[in-house]
Structure formats: C-alpha cells, structure tokens
C-alpha positions in Angstrom: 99.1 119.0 -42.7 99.2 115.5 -43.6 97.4 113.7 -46.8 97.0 110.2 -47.6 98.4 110.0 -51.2 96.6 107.7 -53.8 95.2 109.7 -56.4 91.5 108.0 -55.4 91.1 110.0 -52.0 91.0 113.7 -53.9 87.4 112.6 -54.6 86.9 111.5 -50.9 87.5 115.0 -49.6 85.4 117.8 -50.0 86.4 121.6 -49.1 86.0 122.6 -45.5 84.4 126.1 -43.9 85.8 128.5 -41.4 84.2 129.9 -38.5 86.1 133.0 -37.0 83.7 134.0 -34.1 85.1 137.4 -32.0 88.3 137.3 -33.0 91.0 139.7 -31.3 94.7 140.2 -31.5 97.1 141.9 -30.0 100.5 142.3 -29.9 101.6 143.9 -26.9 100.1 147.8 -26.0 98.8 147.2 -30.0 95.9 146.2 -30.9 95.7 144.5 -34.6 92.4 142.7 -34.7 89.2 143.7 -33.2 86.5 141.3 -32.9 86.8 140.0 -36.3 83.6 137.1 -37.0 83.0 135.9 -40.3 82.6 132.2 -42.1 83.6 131.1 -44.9 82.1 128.9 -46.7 82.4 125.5 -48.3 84.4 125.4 -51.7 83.9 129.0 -52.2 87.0 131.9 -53.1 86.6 134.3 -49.8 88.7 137.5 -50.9 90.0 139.9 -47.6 91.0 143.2 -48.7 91.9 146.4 -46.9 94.9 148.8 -46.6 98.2 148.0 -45.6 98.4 147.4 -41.9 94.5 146.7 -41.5 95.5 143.2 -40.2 94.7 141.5 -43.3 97.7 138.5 -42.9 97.7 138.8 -39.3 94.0 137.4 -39.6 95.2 134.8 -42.7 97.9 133.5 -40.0 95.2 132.7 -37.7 93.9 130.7 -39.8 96.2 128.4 -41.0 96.9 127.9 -37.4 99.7 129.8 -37.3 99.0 132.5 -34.4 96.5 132.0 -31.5 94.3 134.5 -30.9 94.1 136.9 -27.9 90.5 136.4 -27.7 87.6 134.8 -29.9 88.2 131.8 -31.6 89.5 130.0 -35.6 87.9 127.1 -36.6 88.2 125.4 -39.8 86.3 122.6 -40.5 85.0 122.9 -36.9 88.7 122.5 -35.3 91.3 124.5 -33.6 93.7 124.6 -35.9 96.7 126.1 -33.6 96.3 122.6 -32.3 98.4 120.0 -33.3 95.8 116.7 -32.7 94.0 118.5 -35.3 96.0 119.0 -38.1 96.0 115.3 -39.6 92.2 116.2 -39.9 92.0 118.2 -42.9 94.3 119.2 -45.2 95.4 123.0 -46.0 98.0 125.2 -47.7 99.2 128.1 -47.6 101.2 129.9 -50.7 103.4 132.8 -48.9 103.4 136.2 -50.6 107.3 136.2 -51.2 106.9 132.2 -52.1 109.6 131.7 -49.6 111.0 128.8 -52.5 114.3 127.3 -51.0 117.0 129.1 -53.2 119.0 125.6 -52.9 116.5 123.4 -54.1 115.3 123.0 -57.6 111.9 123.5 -58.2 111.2 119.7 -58.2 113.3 119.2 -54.9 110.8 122.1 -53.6 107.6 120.7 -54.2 108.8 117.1 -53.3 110.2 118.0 -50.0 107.6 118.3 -47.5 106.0 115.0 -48.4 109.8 113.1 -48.8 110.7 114.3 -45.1 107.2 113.7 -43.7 107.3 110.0 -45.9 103.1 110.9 -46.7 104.2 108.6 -49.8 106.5 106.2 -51.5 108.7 107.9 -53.9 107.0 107.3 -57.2 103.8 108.6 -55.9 105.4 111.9 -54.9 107.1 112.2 -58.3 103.5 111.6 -59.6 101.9 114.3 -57.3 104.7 116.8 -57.8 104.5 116.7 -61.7 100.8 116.9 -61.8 101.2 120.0 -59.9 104.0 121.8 -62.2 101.9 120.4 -65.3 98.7 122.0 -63.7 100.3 124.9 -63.9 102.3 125.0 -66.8 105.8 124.2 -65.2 107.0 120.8 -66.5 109.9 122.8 -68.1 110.7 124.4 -65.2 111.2 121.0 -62.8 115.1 121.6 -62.3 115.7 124.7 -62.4 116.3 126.6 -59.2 114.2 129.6 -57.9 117.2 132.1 -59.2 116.4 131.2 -62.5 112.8 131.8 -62.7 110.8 135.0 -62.9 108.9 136.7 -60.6 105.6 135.5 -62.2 107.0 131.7 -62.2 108.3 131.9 -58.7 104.7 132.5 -57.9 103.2 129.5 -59.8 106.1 127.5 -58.2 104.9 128.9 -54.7 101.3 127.9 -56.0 102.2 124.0 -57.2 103.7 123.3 -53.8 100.5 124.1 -52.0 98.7 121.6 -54.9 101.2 118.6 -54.1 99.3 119.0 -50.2 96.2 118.6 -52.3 94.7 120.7 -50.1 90.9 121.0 -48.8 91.5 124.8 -48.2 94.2 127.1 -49.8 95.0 130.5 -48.2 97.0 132.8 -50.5 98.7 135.7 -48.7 98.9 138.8 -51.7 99.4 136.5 -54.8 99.2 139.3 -57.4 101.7 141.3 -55.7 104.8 142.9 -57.2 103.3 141.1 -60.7 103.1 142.8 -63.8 99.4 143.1 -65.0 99.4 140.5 -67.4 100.7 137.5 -64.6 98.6 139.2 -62.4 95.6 138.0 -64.5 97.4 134.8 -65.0 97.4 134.1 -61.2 93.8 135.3 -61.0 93.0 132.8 -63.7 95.3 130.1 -62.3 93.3 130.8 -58.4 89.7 130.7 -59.6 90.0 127.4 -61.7 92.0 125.9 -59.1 88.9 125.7 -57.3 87.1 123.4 -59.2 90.2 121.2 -60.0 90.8 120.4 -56.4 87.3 121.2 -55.0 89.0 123.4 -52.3 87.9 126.3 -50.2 89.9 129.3 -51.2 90.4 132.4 -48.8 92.9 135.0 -51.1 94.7 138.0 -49.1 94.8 141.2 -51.3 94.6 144.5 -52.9 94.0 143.5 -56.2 90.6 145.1 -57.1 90.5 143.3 -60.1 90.9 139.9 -58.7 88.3 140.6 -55.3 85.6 142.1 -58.4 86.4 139.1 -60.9 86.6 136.1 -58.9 85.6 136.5 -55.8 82.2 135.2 -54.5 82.5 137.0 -51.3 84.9 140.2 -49.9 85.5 141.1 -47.1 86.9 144.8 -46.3 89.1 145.6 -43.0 90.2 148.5 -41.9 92.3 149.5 -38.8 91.8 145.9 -37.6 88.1 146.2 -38.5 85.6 144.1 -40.5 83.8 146.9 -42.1 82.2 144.8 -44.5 81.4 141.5 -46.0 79.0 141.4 -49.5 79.3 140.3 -53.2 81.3 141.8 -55.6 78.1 143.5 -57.2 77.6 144.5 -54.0 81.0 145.9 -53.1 80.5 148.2 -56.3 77.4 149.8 -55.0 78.9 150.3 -51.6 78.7 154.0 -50.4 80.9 154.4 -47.2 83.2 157.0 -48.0 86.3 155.0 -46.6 85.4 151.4 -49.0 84.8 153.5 -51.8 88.0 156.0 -51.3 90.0 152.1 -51.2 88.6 151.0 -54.5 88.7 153.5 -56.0 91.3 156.2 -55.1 91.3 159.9 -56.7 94.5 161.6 -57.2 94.7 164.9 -55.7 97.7 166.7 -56.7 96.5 170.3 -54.8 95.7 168.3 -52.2 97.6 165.4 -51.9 97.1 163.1 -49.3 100.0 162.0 -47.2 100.3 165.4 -45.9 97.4 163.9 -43.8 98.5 160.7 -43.5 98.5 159.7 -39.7 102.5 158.8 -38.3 103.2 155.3 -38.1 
C-alpha cells in the first residue's frame, strides 16, 4: 500500500487496529475459519498461534486484504482492506514465511523495487529509505549481494527490511522464526518486538514459537480446527487449563504411547 516518502510523515502516522467481527472461510466442501472475532489493538504485538492447519495464515491473509471472507467481515483501521479505494489509506506489510526475496535481484534491488515501480519517491529518497532499513537491521554489508548468498537467518532480516522501506502502520509476519536455528530465532524475536517502537506500528506475528508468543507478545490468541479457543496475556496463557492449549504448549513425549497412531487422516 502506498506511503508518502519524506522522512517527516513517520511521525504523522500512528499504528492502526483491526476489527475481525464473525469471520468464516471456506474453501469449497471445507471449512477453514469459523466465526473468528477478535481486535487488535493500536500499536500493540498480537501473536496467533495454533497447530498446523488450524487456519492460522488463512486468517493472516485476510487481513492484509489478501482473501475475502465467506462470511463476517476484516477491518483494519476501520476499512475493507480487500478493497482497492482503501489501500492508499493506511500503510501495511506483510513479511512472507519463505521471504519470497527475488533470487535475481540483489538485496538492495529487493527492497528498492516496490517503491521504484510504483514511483512513491524520487530515487535518492528510496536509496535513503532502503538503507535505513538494512542499517536497522544490521544489513548494510549485505546491500548487493543476492538472496543465494545469504543465510537463512539473513534472508529473514532481508524479508523483514523490505516490509520497513513500506514504513508500515501495521506489519503482519507469517511464521518468522521458522526453520531458524534458536539463536536467530531470538534474534528475530528481538528484531520484531523493538520494531515496534521504532516505527510505532501495530504488529500481528503468525507462529508456533512459544518462546516468542510468552516473551513478546502482549496478547495471544490460540486456534484450533479453525477455532478461536482463546485470547489472554501471556501470564495468562501460562495458567491456562484446557487440556488441548496446554497439550500445544507444552507437549509430553509418549514413547509407549505415541501419538500419531491417533492422529486423525488428513
């Protein structure tokens, strides 16, 4: 979504909410989401964890504006934003699990692209807002070199520094942690919760990582099977006693009795 540019209008924005109000999705006999409602608020890191399949990105997606919704409704900053009248209204970003860098770009032609082909700024400012980004997060160094060249942990911050040139208002990250080892992973943690007071931006993070959710997060939210089973603090998450939130968290190896034997066929 489109940004004015000068470095003066950062301080003119301030993070925007989400309201998701009975939200359902379905994808053909399936159904994914089942009336999902929640809102996020203002400038603060909204984790959504949950198993694999629960419907965790499907619901992300929605929110960037990405997939409309069978029923319910999205609303970020009290707009649609499936609709494209909307979208100069706020700005928002969205850093893909897999990064999904451009293997034929460097890292600089990366970050700069979006704003080059949409002409959001003359030249030098986008050099200046594309550096400030890899500085930010420790990638000067790493300006022309090309996403084969990087580690997985850098691809990530790469991924990352392109959502920062937006200068985004709200900042969805779909899984940022994943396939990390556990050192990066606490680097991206890091990098996620002081982002938010840099840019003063609404944060909603995708993921399993029980570390990040309990560390950083000043709400979580739990689905499973496409439902909202819970919303609550991290100290409240750790005296949660439903079976199924607690089994999530906190997993117990059963080698008698091990549990894909009961695992329902996909």
């Amino acid at each position: 979504m489109k940004t004015k540019c000068s470095a003066q209008d950062r301080s003119d924005r301030s993070p925007v909410g989400v309201e998701v109000a009975g939200l359902s999705k379905n994808y053909e006999a399936q159904t994914v989401l089942k009336d999902i409602s929640l809102s996020v608020k203002p400038g603060e890191i909204f984790v959504i964890m949950g198993p694999s399949g629960s419907g965790k990105s499907v619901l992300l997606r929605h929110i960037a504006g990405l997939e409309a919704p069978t029923a319910g409704t999205v609303r970020v900053n009290g707009l649609d934003p499936t609709d494209p009248a909307t979208r100069d209204r706020f700005a928002l970003a969205l850093v893909f699990q897999a990064g999904a860098l451009f293997n034929s770009l460097s890292v600089y032609e990366n970050l700069a692209l979006y704003p080059l082909e949409h002409q959001l700024c003359p030249k030098p400012q986008i050099r200046e807002r594309v550096m400030r980004a890899l500085k930010i997060l420790s990638l000067e160094n790493a300006a022309e070199k090309f996403p084969s060249e990087l580690s997985g942990g850098m691809k990530k911050r790469v991924a990352i520094a392109r959502a920062l040139v937006m200068e985004p208002q709200i900042l969805l990250y779909d899984e940022p942690t994943s396939e990390l080892d556990p050192v990066m992973g606490a680097t991206i943690t890091e990098i996620i919760a002081t982002l938010k007071n840099e840019y003063q931006v609404t944060s909603i993070v995708v993921s399993h990582d029980r570390d990040l959710a309990l560390t950083i997060g000043d709400r979580v939210a739990i689905l499973m099977k496409g439902n909202l089973r819970t919303i609550c603090t991290p100290d409240e998450l750790r005296r949660v006693k439903d079976p199924d939130i607690v089994d999530f968290l906190n997993p117990k190896i059963d080698l008698k009795n091990p549990r894909y034997l009961t695992l329902e066929a996909s």
